[in-house]
C-alpha positions as semicolon CSV with decimal commas, in nm:
position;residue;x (nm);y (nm);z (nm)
1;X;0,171;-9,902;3,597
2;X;0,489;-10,084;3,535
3;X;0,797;-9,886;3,371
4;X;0,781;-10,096;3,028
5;X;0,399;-10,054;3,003
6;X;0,431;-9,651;3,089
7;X;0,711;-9,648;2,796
8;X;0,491;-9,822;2,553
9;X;0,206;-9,572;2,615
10;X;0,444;-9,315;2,637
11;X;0,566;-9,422;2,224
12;X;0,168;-9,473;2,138
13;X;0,040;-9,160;2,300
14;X;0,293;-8,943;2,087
15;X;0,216;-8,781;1,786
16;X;0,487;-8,630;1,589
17;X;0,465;-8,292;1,367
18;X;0,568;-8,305;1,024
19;X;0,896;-8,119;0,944
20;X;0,900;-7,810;0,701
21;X;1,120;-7,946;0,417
22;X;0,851;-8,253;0,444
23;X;0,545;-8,009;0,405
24;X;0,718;-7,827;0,107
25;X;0,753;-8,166;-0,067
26;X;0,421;-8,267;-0,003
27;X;0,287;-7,944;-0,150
28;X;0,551;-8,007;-0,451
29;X;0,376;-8,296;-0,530
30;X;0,077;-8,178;-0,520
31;X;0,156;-7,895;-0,770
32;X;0,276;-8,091;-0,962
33;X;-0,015;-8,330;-1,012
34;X;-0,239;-8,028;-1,054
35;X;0,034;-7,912;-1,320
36;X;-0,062;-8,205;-1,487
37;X;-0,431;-8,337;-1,429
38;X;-0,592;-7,938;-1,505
39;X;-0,528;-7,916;-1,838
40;X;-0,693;-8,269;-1,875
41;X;-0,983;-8,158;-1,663
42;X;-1,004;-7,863;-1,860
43;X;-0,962;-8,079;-2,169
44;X;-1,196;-8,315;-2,072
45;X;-1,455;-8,040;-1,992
46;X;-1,445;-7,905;-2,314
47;X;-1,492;-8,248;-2,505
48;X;-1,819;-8,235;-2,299
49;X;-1,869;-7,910;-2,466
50;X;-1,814;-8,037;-2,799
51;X;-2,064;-8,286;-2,766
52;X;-2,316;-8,028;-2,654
53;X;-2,290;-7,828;-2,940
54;X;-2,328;-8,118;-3,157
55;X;-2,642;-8,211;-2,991
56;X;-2,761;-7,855;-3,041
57;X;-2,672;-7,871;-3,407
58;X;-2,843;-8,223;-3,415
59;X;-3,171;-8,030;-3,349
60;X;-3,162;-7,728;-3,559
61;X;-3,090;-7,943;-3,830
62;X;-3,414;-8,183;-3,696
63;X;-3,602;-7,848;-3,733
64;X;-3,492;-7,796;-4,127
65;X;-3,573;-8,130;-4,216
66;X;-3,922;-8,042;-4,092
67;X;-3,933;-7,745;-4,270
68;X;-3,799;-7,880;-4,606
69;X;-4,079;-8,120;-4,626
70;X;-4,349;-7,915;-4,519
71;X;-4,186;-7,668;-4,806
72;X;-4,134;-7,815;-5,130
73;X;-3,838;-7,967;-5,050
74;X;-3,702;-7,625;-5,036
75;X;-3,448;-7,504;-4,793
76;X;-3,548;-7,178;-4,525
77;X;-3,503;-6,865;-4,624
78;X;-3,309;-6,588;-4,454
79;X;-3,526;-6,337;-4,418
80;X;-3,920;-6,295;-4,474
81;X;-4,044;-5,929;-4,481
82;X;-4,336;-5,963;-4,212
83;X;-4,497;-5,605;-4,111
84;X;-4,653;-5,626;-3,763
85;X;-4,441;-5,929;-3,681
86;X;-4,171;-5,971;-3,423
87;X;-3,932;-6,274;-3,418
88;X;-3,967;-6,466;-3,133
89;X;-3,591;-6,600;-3,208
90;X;-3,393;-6,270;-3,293
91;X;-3,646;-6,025;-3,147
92;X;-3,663;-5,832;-3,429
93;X;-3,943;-5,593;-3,579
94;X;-4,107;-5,658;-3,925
95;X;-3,880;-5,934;-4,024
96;X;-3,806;-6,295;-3,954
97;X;-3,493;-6,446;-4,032
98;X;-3,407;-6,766;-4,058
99;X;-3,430;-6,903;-3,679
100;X;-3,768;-6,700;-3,645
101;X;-3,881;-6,897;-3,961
102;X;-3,744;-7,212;-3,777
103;X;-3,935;-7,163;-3,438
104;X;-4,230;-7,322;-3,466
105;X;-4,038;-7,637;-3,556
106;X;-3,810;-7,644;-3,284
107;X;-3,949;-7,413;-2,971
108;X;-3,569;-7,365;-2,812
109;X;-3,362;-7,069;-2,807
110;X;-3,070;-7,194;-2,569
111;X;-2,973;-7,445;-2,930
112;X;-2,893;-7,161;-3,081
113;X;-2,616;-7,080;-2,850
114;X;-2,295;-7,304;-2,832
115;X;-2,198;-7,406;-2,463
116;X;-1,802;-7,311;-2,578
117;X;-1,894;-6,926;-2,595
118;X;-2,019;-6,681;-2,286
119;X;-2,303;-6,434;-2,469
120;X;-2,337;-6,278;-2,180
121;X;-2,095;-5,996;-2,207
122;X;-2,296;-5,876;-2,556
123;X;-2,627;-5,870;-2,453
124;X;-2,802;-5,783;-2,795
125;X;-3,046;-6,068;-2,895
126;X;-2,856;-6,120;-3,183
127;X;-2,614;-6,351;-3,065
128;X;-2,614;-6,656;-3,191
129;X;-2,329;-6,918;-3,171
130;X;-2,401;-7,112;-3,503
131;X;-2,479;-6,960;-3,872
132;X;-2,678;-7,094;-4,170
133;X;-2,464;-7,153;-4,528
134;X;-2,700;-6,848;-4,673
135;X;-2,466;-6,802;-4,990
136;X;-2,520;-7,139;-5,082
137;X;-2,844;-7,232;-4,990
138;X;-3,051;-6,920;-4,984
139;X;-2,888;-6,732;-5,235
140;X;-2,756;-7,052;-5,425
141;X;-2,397;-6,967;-5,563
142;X;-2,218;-7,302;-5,633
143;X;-2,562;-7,505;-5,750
144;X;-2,675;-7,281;-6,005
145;X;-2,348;-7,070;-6,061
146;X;-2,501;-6,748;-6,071
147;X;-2,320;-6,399;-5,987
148;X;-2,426;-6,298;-5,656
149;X;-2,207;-6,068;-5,580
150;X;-2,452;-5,876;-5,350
151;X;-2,385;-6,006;-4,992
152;X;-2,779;-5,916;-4,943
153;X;-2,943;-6,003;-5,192
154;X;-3,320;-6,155;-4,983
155;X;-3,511;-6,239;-5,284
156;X;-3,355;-6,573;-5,421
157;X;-3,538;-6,899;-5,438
158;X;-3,383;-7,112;-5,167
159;X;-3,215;-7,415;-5,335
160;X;-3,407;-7,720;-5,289
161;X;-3,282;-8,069;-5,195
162;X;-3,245;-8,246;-5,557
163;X;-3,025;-7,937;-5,643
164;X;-2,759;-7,997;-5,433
165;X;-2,513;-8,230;-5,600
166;X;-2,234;-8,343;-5,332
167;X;-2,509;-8,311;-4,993
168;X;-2,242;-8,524;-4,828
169;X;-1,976;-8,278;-4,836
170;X;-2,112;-7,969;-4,846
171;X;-2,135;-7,763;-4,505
172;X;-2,508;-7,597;-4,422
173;X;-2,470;-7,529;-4,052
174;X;-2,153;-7,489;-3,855
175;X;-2,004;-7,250;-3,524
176;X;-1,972;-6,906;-3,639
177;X;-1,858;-6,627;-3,512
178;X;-1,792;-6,227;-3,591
179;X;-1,410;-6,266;-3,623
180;X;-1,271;-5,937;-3,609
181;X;-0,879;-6,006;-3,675
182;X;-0,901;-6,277;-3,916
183;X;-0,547;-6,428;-4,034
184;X;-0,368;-6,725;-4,157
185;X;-0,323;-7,000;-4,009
186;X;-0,690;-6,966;-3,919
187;X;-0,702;-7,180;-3,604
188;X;-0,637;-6,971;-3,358
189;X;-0,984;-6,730;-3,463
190;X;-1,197;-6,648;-3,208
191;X;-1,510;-6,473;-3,223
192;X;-1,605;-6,167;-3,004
193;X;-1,991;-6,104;-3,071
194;X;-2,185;-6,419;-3,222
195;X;-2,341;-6,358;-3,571
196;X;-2,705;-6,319;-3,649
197;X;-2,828;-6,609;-3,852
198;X;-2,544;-6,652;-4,158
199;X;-2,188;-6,785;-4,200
200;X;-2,010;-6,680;-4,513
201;X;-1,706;-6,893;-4,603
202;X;-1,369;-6,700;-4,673
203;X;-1,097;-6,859;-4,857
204;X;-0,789;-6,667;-4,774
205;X;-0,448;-6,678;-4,901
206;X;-0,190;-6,999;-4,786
207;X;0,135;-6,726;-4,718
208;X;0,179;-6,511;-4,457
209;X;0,201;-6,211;-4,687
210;X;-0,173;-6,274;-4,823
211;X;-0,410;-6,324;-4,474
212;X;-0,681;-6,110;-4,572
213;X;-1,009;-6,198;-4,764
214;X;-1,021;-6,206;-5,120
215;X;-1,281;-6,076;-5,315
216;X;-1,386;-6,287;-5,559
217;X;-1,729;-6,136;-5,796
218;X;-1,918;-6,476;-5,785
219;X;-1,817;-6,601;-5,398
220;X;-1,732;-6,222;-5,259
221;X;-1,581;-6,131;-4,921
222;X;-1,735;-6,031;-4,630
223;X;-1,525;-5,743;-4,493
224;X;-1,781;-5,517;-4,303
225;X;-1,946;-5,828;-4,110
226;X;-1,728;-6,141;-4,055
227;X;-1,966;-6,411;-3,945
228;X;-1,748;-6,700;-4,062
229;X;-1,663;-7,023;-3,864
230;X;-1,516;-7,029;-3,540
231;X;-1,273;-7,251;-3,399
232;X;-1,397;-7,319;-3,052
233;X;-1,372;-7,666;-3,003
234;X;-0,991;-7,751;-2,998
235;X;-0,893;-7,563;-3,356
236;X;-1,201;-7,713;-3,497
237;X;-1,544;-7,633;-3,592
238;X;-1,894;-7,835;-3,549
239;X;-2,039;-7,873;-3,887
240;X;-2,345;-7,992;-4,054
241;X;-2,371;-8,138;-4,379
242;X;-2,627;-8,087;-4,646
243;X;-2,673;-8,467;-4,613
244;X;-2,743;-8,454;-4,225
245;X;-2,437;-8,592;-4,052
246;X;-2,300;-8,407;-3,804
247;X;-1,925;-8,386;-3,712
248;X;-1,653;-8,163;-3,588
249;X;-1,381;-8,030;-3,870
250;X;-1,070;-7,858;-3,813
251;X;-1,082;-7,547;-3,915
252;X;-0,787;-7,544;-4,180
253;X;-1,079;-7,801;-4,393
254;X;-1,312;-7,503;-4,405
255;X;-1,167;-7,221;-4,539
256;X;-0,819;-7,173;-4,750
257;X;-0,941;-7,341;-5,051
258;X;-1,072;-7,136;-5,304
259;X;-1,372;-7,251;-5,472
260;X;-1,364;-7,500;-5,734
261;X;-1,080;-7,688;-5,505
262;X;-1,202;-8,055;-5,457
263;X;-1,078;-7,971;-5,083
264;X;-1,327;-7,687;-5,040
265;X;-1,625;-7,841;-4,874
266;X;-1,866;-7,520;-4,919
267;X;-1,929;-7,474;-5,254
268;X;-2,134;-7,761;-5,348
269;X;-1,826;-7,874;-5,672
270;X;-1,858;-8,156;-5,708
């Protein structure tokens, strides 16, 4: 082999290491990429979410509008007294609340559950992730302005559809959750147990020195069980309205207002 052609394989045939202050940038860049691209993955992940909870609430709300024509136009009720009975749904004994009553129409239980929350760590069949607008539509405060003040009160009519007068605006089905340190601003709530079947709507004081519920005789508190709406979808809340559209909310358009507000969207004022 001549002397330029063993030089030339000599420069081929080597392989060079890199250096340590080139490794360390190398993984600087790196970090810093992942700095930046997680929190769009994780972003990202959580539209995807989103969009399964809205499907979810795109079915139970398929499975009232079955209901409310097979029923006199009448919205489900939230509980039916049924000795020797056991919900499929909830699992309970004797009585069928409103997703047992809703079972036959829709034959899921995973809808029920939003993607955003892990039930796993309260493992009581009770755990749902979305609630049903029971002060309005089962026990019908706002459309016929009665005084309900008993949280659980069963033995209403259910409203039907011709009473509602603003359907478009007024919320039947949203996330919900048992928030157990409710406070203002409200976004940051997050729920540690699912609710059963209901979501009551709070309005709370606007000032820092007021972030408690207010008990009002005709809309009332709910200050033993706090299944009101949850904020797990980027400070907002999946909502269905009495109308049928589905969309997400932020959560400061659900509760603050106190009823009669033109704001508040769950009284039914028009």
């Amino acid at each position: 082999m001549s002397r330029s052609n063993w030089a030339l394989h000599r420069l081929v045939g080597r392989r060079e290491a890199f250096t340590l202050v080139e490794l360390l940038v190398v993984i600087a860049i790196i970090a810093v990429l992942a700095a930046i691209l997680f929190p769009v993955f994780a972003k990202a992940r959580e539209k995807a979410k989103q969009s399964a909870c809205l499907n979810n609430l795109k079915q139970i709300d398929g499975s009232f509008r079955m209901y409310i024509q097979d029923n006199d136009e009448r919205f489900p009720l939230g509980v039916v007294i049924a000795p020797g009975y056991i919900g499929r749904v909830t699992g309970n004994s004797g009585v069928l609340w409103t997703w047992d009553i809703l079972e036959p129409y829709l034959r899921s239980e995973q809808v029920f559950q939003c993607p955003s929350k892990d039930y796993r760590t309260n493992p009581s069949p009770i755990r749902f992730g979305y609630g049903y607008h029971y002060r309005l539509f089962v026990q019908a405060i706002g459309a016929r302005r009665g005084d309900y003040s008993n949280v659980f009160v069963w033995d209403e009519d259910p409203i039907q559809m011709a009473e509602l007068r603003e359907p478009a605006t007024t919320v039947y089905l949203c996330d919900t959750g048992n928030i157990s340190n409710p406070a203002w601003p409200p976004q940051k709530w997050s729920d540690d147990a699912g609710t059963d079947f209901r979501v009551f709507f709070p309005y709370v004081c606007a000032d820092s020195a007021c972030a408690t519920y207010i008990t009002d005789p005709n809309y009332g508190d709910n200050t033993v069980r706090r299944w009101v709406p949850a904020p797990r979808h980027m400070e907002g809340v999946n909502v269905v309205f009495a109308d049928g559209h589905v969309k997400w909310v932020k959560m400061t358009e659900l509760v603050g207002f106190r009823p009669g507000d033109p704001r508040c969207l769950y009284d039914n004022t028009p």
